[in-house]
C-alpha positions as CSV (number, residue, x, y, z in Angstrom):
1,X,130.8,58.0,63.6
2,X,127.7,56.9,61.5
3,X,125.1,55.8,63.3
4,X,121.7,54.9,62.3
5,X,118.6,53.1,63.6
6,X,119.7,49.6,62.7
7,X,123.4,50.3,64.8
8,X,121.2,51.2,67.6
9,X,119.0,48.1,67.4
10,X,122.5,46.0,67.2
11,X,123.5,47.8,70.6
12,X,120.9,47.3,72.9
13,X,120.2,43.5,71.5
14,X,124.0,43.3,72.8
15,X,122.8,44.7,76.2
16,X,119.7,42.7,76.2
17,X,120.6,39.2,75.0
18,X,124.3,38.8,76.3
19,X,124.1,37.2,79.6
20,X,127.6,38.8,81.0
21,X,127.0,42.6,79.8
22,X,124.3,43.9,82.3
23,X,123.5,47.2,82.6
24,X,125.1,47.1,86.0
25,X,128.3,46.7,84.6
26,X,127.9,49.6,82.3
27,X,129.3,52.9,83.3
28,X,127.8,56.3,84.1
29,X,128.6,57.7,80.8
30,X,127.4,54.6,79.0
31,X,123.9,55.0,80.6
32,X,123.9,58.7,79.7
33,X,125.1,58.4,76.1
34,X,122.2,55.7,75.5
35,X,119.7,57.8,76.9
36,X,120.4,60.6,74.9
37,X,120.7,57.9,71.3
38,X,117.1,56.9,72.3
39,X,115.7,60.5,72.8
40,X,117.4,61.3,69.2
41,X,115.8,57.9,68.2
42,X,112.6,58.1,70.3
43,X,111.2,61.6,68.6
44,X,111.3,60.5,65.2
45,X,109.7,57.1,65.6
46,X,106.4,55.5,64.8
47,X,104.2,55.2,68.2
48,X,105.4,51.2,68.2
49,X,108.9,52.2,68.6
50,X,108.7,55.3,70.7
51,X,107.0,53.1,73.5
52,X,109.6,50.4,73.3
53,X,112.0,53.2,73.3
54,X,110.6,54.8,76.5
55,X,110.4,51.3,78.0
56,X,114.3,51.0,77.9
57,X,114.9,54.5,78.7
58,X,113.2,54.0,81.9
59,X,115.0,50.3,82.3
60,X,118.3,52.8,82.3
61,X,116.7,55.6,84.7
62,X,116.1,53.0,86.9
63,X,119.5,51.8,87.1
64,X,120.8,55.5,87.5
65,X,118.4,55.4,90.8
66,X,120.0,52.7,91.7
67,X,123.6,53.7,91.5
68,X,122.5,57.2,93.2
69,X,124.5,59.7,91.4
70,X,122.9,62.8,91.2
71,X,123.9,64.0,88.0
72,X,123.1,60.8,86.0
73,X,120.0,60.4,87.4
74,X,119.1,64.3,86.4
75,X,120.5,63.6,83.2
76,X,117.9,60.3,82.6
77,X,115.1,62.1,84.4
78,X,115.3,65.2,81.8
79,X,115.6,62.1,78.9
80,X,112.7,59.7,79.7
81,X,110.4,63.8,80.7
82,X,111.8,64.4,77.1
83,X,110.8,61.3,75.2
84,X,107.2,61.3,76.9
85,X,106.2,65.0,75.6
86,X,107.0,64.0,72.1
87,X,104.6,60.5,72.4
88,X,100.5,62.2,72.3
89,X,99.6,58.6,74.6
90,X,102.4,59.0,77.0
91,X,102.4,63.0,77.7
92,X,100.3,62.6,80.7
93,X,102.8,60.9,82.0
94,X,106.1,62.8,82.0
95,X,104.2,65.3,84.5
96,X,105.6,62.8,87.2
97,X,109.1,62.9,86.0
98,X,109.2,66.7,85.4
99,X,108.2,67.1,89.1
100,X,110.8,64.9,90.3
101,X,113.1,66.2,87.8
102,X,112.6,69.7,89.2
103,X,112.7,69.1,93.1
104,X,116.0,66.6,92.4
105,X,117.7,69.2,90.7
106,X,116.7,72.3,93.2
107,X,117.7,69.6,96.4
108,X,121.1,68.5,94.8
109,X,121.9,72.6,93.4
110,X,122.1,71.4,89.6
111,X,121.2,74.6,88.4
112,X,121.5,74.1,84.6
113,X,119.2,71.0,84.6
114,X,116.7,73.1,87.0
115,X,116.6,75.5,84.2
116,X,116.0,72.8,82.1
117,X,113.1,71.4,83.6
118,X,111.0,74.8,83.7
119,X,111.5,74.8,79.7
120,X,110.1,71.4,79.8
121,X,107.5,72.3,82.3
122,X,106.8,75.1,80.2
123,X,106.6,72.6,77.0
124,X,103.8,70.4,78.8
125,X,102.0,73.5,79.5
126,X,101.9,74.4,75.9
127,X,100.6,71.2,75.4
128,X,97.3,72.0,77.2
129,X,96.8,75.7,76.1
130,X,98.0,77.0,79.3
131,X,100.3,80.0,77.6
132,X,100.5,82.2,80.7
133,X,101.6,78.6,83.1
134,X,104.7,78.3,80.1
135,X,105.7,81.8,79.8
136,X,106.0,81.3,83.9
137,X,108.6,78.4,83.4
138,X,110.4,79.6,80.8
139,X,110.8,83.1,82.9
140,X,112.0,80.8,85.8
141,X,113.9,79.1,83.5
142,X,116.1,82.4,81.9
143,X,116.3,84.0,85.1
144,X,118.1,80.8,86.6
145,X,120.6,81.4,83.1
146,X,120.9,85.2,82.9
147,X,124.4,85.2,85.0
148,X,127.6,83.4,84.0
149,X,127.7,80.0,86.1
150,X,130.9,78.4,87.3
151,X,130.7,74.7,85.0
152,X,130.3,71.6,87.5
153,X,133.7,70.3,88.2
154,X,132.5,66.8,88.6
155,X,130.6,66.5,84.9
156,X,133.6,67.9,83.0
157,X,133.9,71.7,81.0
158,X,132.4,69.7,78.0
159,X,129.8,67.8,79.3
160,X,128.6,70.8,81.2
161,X,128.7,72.9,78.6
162,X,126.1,70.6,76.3
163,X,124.2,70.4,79.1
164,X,123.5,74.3,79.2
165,X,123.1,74.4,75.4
166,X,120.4,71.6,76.0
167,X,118.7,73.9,77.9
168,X,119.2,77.1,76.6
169,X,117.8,75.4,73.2
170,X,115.0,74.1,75.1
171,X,114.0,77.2,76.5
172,X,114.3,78.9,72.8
173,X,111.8,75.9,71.8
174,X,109.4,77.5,74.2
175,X,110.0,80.9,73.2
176,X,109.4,79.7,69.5
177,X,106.1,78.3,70.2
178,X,104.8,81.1,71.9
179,X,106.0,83.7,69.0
180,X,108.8,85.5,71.1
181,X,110.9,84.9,68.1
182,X,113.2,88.0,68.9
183,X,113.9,86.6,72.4
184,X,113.9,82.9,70.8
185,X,117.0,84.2,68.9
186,X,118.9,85.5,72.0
187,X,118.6,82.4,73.5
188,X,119.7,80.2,70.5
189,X,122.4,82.5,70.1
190,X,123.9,81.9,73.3
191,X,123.6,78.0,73.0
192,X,125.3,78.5,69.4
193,X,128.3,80.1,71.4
194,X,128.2,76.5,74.0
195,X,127.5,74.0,71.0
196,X,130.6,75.8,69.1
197,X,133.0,75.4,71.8
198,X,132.0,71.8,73.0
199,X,129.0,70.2,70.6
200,X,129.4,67.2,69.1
201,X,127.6,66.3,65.5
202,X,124.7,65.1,66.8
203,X,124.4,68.4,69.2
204,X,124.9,70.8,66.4
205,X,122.8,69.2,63.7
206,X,119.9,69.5,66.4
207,X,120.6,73.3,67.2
208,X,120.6,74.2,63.6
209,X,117.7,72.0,63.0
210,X,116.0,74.2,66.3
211,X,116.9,77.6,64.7
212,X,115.8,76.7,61.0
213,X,112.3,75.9,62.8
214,X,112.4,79.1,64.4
215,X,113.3,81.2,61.4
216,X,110.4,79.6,59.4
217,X,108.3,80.5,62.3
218,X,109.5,84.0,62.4
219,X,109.0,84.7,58.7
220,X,105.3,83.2,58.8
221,X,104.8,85.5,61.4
222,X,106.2,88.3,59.3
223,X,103.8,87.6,56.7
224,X,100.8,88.2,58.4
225,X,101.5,92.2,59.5
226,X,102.6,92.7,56.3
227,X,105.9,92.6,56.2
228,X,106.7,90.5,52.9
229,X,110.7,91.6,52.2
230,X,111.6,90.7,56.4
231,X,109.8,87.3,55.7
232,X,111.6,86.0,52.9
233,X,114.6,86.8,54.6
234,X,114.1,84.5,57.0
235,X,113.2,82.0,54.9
236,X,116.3,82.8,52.8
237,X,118.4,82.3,56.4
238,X,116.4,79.3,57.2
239,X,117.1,77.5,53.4
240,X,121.0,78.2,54.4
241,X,120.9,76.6,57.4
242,X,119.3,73.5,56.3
243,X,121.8,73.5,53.8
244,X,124.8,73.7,56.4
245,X,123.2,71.4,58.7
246,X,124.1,68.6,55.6
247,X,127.5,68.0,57.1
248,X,126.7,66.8,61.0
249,X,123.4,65.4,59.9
250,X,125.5,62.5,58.3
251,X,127.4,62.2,62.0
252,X,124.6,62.9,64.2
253,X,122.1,60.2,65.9
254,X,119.0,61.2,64.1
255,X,117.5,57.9,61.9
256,X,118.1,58.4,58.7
257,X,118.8,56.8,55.2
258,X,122.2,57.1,54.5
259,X,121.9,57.9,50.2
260,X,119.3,60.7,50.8
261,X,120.2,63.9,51.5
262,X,118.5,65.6,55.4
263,X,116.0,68.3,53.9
264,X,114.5,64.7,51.9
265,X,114.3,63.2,55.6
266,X,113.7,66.0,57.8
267,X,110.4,67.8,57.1
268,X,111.6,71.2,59.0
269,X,114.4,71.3,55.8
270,X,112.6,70.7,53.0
271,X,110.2,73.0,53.9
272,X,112.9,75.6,54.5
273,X,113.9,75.4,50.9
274,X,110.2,75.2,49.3
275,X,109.2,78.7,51.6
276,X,112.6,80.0,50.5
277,X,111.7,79.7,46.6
278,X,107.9,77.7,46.6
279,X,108.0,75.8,43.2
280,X,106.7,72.4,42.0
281,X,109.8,71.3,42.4
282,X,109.8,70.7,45.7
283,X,106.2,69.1,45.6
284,X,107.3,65.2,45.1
285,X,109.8,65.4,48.1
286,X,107.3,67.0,50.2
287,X,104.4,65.0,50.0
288,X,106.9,62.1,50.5
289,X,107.9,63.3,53.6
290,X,104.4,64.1,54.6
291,X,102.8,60.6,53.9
292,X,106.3,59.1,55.2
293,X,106.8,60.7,58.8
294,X,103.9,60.0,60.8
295,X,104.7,61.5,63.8
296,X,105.8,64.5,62.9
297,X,105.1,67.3,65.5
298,X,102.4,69.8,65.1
299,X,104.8,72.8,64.5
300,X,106.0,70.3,61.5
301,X,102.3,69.4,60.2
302,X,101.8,73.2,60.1
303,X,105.0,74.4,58.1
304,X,105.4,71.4,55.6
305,X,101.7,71.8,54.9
306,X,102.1,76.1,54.2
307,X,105.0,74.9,52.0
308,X,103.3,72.1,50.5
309,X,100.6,74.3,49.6
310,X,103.0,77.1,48.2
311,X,104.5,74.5,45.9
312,X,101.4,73.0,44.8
313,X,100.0,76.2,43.9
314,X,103.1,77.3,41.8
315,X,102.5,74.4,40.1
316,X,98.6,75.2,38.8
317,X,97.3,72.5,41.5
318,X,95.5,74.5,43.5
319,X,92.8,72.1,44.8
320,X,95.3,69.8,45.9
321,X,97.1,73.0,48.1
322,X,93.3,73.5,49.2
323,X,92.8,70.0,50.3
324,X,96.5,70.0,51.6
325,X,95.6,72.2,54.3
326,X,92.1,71.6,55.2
327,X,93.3,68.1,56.1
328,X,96.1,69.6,58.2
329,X,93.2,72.3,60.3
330,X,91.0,69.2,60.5
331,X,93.8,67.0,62.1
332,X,95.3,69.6,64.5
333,X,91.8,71.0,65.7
334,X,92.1,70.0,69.1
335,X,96.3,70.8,69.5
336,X,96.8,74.0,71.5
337,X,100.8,73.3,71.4
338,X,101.5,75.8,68.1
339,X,98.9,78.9,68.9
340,X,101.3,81.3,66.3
341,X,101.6,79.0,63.7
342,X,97.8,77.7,63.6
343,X,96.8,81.7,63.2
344,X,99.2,81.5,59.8
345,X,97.6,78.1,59.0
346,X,94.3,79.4,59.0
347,X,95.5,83.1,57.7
348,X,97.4,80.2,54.6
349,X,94.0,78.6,54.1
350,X,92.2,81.8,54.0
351,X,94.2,83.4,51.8
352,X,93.6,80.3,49.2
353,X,89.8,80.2,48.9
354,X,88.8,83.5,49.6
355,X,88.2,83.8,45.8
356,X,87.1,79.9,45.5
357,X,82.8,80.1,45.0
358,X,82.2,77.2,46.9
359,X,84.3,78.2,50.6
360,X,85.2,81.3,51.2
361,X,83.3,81.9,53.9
362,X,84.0,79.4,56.0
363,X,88.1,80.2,55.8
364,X,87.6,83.7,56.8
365,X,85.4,82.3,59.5
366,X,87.8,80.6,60.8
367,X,90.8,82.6,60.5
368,X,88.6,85.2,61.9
369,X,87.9,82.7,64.6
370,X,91.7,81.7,65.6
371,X,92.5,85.7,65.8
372,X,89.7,86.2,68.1
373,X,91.0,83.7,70.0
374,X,94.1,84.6,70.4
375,X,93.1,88.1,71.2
376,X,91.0,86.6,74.2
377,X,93.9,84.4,75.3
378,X,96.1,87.4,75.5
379,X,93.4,88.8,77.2
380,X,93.1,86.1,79.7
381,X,96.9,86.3,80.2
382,X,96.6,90.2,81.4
383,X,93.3,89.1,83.6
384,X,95.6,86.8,84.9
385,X,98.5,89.2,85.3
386,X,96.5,91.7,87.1
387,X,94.9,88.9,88.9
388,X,98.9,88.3,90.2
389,X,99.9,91.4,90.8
390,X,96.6,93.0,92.7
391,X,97.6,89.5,94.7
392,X,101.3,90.7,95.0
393,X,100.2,94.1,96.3
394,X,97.7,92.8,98.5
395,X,100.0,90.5,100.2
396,X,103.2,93.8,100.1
397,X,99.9,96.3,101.4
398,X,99.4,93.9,104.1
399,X,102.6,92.8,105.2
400,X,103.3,96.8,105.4
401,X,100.2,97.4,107.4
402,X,101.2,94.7,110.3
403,X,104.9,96.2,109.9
404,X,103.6,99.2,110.7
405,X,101.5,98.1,113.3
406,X,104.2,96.5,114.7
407,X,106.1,100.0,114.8
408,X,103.6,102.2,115.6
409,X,101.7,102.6,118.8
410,X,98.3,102.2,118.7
411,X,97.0,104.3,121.2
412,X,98.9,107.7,120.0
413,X,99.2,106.4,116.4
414,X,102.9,107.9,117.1
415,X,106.3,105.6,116.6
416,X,107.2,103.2,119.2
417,X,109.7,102.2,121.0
418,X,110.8,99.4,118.8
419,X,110.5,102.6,115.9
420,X,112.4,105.1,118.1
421,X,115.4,102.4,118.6
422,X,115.5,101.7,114.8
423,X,115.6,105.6,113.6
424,X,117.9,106.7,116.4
425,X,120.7,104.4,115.6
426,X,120.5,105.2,112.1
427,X,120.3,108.6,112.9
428,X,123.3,108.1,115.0
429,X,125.1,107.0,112.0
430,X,124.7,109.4,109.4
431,X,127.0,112.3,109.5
432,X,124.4,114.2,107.2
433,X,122.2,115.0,109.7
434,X,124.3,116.3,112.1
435,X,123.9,118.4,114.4
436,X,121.1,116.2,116.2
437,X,119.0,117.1,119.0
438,X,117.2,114.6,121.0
439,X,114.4,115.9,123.7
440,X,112.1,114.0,125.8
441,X,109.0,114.7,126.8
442,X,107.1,114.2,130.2
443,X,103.6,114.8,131.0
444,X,102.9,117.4,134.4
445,X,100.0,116.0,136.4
446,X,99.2,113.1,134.4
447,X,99.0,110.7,137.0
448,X,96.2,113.1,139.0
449,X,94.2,113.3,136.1
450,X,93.9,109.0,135.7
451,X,93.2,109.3,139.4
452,X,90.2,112.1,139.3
453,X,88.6,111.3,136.4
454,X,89.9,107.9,134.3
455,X,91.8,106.4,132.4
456,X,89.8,106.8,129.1
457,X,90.2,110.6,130.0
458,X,93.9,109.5,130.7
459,X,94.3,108.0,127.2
460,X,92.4,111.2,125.5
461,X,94.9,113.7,126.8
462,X,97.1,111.0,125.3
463,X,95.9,111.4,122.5
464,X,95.3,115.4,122.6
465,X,99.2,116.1,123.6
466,X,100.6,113.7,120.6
467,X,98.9,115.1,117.8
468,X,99.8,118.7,118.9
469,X,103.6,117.6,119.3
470,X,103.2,116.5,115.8
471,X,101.4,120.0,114.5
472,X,103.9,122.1,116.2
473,X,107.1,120.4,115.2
474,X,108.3,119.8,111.3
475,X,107.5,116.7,109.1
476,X,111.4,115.8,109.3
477,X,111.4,115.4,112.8
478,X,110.7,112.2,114.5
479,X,108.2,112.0,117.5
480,X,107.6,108.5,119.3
481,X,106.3,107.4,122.7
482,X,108.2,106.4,124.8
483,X,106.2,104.4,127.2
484,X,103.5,105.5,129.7
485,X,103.3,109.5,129.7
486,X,106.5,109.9,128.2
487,X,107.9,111.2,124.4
488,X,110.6,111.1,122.4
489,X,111.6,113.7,119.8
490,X,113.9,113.6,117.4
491,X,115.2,116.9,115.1
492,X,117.6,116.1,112.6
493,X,119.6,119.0,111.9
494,X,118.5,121.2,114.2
495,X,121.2,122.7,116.8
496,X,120.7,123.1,120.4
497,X,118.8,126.6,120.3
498,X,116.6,125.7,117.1
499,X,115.5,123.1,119.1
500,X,114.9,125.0,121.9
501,X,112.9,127.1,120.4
502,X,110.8,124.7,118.3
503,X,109.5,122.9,121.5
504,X,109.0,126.7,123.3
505,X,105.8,126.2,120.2
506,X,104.7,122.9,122.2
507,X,104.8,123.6,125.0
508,X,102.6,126.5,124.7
509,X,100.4,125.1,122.3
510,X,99.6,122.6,125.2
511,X,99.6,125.4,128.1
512,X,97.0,126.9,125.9
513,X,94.3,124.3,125.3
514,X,91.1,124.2,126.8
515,X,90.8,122.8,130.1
516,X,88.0,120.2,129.1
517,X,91.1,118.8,127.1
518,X,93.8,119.4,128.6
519,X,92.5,118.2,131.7
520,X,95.6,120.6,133.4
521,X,98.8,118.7,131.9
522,X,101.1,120.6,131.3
523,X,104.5,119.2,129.3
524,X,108.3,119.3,130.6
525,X,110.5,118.9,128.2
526,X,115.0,118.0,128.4
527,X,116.7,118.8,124.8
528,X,120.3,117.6,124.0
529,X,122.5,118.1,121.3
530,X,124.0,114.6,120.4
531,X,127.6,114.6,121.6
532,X,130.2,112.6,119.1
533,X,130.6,109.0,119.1
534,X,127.5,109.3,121.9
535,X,125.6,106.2,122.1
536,X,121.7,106.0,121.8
537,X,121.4,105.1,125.3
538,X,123.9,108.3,126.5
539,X,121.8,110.4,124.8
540,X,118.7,109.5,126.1
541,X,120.1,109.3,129.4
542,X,120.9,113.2,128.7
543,X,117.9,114.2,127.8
544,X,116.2,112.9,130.7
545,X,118.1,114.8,133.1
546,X,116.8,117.4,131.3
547,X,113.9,116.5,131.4
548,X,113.9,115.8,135.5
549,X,115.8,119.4,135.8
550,X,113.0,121.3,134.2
551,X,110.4,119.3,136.0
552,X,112.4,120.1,139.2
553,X,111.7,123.7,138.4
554,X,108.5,123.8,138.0
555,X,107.3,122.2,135.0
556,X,105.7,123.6,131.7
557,X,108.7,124.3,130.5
558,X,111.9,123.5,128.5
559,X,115.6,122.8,129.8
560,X,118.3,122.5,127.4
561,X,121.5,120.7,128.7
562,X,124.6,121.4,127.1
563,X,128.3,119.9,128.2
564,X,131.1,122.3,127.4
565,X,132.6,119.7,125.0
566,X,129.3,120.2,123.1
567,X,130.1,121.0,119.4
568,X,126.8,122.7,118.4
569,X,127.4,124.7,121.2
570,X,130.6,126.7,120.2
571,X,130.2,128.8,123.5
572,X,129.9,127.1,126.6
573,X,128.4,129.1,129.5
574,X,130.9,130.4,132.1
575,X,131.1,129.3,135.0
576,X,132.7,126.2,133.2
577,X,131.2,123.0,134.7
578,X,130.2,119.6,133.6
579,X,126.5,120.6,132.9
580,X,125.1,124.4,132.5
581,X,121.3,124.7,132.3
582,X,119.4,127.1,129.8
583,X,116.0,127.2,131.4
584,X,112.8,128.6,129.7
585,X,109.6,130.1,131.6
586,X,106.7,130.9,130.1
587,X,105.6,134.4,130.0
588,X,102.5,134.1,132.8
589,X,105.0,131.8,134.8
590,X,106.9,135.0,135.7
């Protein structure tokens, strides 16, 4: 199918004029195939047609609202964003559309188009300077791509399948402009695999269009750390593929003469072939283009007048290469869209006069000027990044500090019973660990010394008896109060006499302090070995029998219960019964 600008005229007077064809009575895939003629239509147009062109694109936007399909309308939202952040008068507003392009998508689960609209996003942001804000998108944008997605049922394999190259290519755009060119060529790799498999003419004469930009790109970049033989093969790779994009440039949508070949049409081409092998040659076709194509983009402006210049030179009219690209700095001095390509249009311009007698200066000025800016704009990017991440670990600091608070007990600064819940279960759970014991702790007297002295007192011996059960026990074990004057302690792999033993230490480290502190508690203590397929509530249960049995005998002291079926107790004491006590008096108790 050959279709030009004056076919595309033809069709929508046919819409516009005949009183019977409304765009009501147009289908879905009508309305979508349209939008996507004018986009093709709309980006290479003077500002008198691009607006006219946006004017009916949003004539058939509207009528997707109307209709209410969620697909078609994503599909004209992306479309009319599209056309606007091409057209310098109309970018301001496409930030409307790219909004409502990005919540529709995210409410109706359109992934691929959500993707799409960060790299668009991330476009506009370019547009302002804001590099950080459209490394952002595109980074929402990949992440959104990075697994393989199930294709939407209701669009079609095909349909979906341009629809991801769309916005895997838009994404690479992004990527371009920003000088992630080894990135940019992941990403246009994997929409050559989708355009391949599914692409129409128009589809792949854009993608190899997209990667012959990015490869000229790439090699300028080359150029400036030095890096002369990796340069020219880009350009060598970007002159084949504006070659081989000859064949569906004839069948694509783009406006075009039909007895001209696309690199005498397409300034990205041409100037693929003149960087490639610069020679006067090329001059006639590329001045042509550049006096012709009056809204050409600013990546364009920028590579046709580095090759224009390259030519010129080679042919002994250096002024005219000199004039070439001053014009091109002077026009582009306010666009922020390109930041990679301006440093080599400046480095280009530099690089020219820096033996002229009458402007040297200045050019090395102002390259040295676009570097520095650059350096400051990556610095403001990591200001920015730290800025985000000291946020990030503010917010993670302070959502672990009310965590904890909501975990810990704030009188004792020990676990609480929310804590003690949590690691007993998971305890309970984890064979590793095993064998368990699980004691609990009571305080002797405590209620005498509230009623004699009070209850800040109270709280201090509190206070006093936690931190020693922490000192005397080991880091692995897990101490938590219970509630009012009572403990819970946990020893992971400890059997029945280890533990024993290790809370014989508290209980005389308490005995022992100095009355002023102590204020006379004393502690009684109940161990248990956990029991298999016991329960967090049976074992506490346990353990506070033990406890009462050991306060029942006197206090300061420890009782360890053990049931005959008890596994860390391979020798139950005889008489046999259903609970045995071990009891444990201090030395000046007896």
């Amino acid at each position: 199918m050959n279709r030009g600008c004056a076919p595309l005229r033809d069709d929508t007077a046919a819409v516009r004029e005949d009183p019977v064809t409304t765009l009501g009575e147009v289908s879905d895939a009508w309305l979508v195939g349209r939008a996507r003629e004018l986009n093709a239509v709309g980006q290479h147009s003077a500002p008198a047609g691009q607006s006219s062109t946006i004017r009916e694109a949003d004539n058939l936007l509207n009528e997707a609202q109307r209709r209410g399909e969620p697909r078609i309308v994503a599909q004209l939202l992306r479309h009319c964003a599209a056309l606007r952040l091409t057209t310098a008068e109309l970018v301001d507003s496409a930030d409307m559309l790219l909004d409502e392009l990005l919540s529709h998508t995210k409410r109706h689960g359109l992934e691929v188009l959500q993707a799409d609209a960060h790299a668009l996003r991330g476009r506009r942001a370019l547009l302002v300077g804001a590099e950080d804000n459209a490394l952002t998108e595109v980074a929402h944008g990949l992440a959104m791509l990075d697994e393989e997605l199930a294709p939407d049922r209701t669009l079609g394999r095909r349909s979906w399948e341009r629809l991801l190259a769309t916005s895997l290519i838009d994404i690479g755009l992004v990527l371009t402009q920003l000088g992630v060119y080894e990135m940019a060529d992941e990403v246009m790799a994997r929409a050559h695999q989708r355009i391949r498999e599914s692409g129409g003419p128009h589809e792949i004469a854009v993608h190899m269009i997209n990667r012959c930009r990015m490869q000229l790109g790439w090699g300028l970049r080359l150029e400036r750390v030095g890096l002369q033989d990796e340069a020219a093969s880009q350009f060598s790779t970007a002159s084949a593929l504006a070659v081989a994009v000859e064949g569906p440039w004839r069948e694509s949508l783009f406006p075009r003469v039909s007895n001209r070949t696309a690199a005498e049409q397409m300034p990205v081409l041409g100037a693929a072939h003149a960087l490639a092998s610069p020679s006067a040659d090329h001059i006639t076709r590329l001045e042509e283009m550049r006096h012709l194509d009056r809204s050409m983009h600013p990546r364009e402006q920028i590579i046709m007048a580095i090759a224009l210049s390259r030519c010129l030179v080679r042919g002994d009219h250096r002024d005219d290469a000199v004039r070439v690209l001053s014009e091109t700095l002077t026009s582009l001095s306010h666009d922020t869209s390109e930041p990679t390509l301006r440093i080599s249009l400046a480095r280009e311009f530099a690089l020219l006069t820096e033996l002229a007698p009458d402007r040297p200066r200045d050019a090395l000025r102002d390259y040295a000027l676009e570097l520095e800016t650059e350096l400051w704009a990556m610095r403001e990017a990591r200001v920015s990044t730290l800025a985000t991440r000291l946020e990030n670990s503010r917010l993670s600091h302070k959502h672990d500090a009310i965590t904890r608070q909501a975990r810990e007990d704030p009188l004792t600064g020990l676990s609480n019973r929310r804590a003690l819940d949590d690691r007993l279960e998971t305890l309970l759970g984890a064979p590793e660990v095993q064998p368990l014991a699980v004691a609990l702790v009571d305080l002797d007297g405590f209620k005498g010394v509230n009623d004699r002295c009070s209850h800040a007192e109270g709280d201090d011996v509190l206070r006093t008896v936690a931190r020693h059960l922490r000192d005397t026990l080991r880091t692995d074990d897990f101490v938590a109060r219970y509630g009012g004057d009572e403990f819970v302690v946990l020893l992971p792999g400890a059997t029945l006499s280890a533990a024993e033993a290790a809370l014989h230490r508290t209980v005389e480290a308490v005995d022992g302090l100095a009355p002023e502190k102590s204020r006379g508690v004393t502690l009684s203590i109940g161990v248990v070995a956990m029991r298999p397929q016991e329960s967090a509530a049976q074992v506490l249960a346990r353990a506070d029998a033990a406890m009462y049995q050991a306060k029942r005998n006197g206090g300061n002291r420890v009782t360890a219960l053990s049931g005959v079926n008890d596994r860390t107790e391979p020798h139950p004491v005889e008489p046999p019964s259903e609970i045995d006590q071990a009891v444990w008096i201090p030395p000046d108790a007896r």
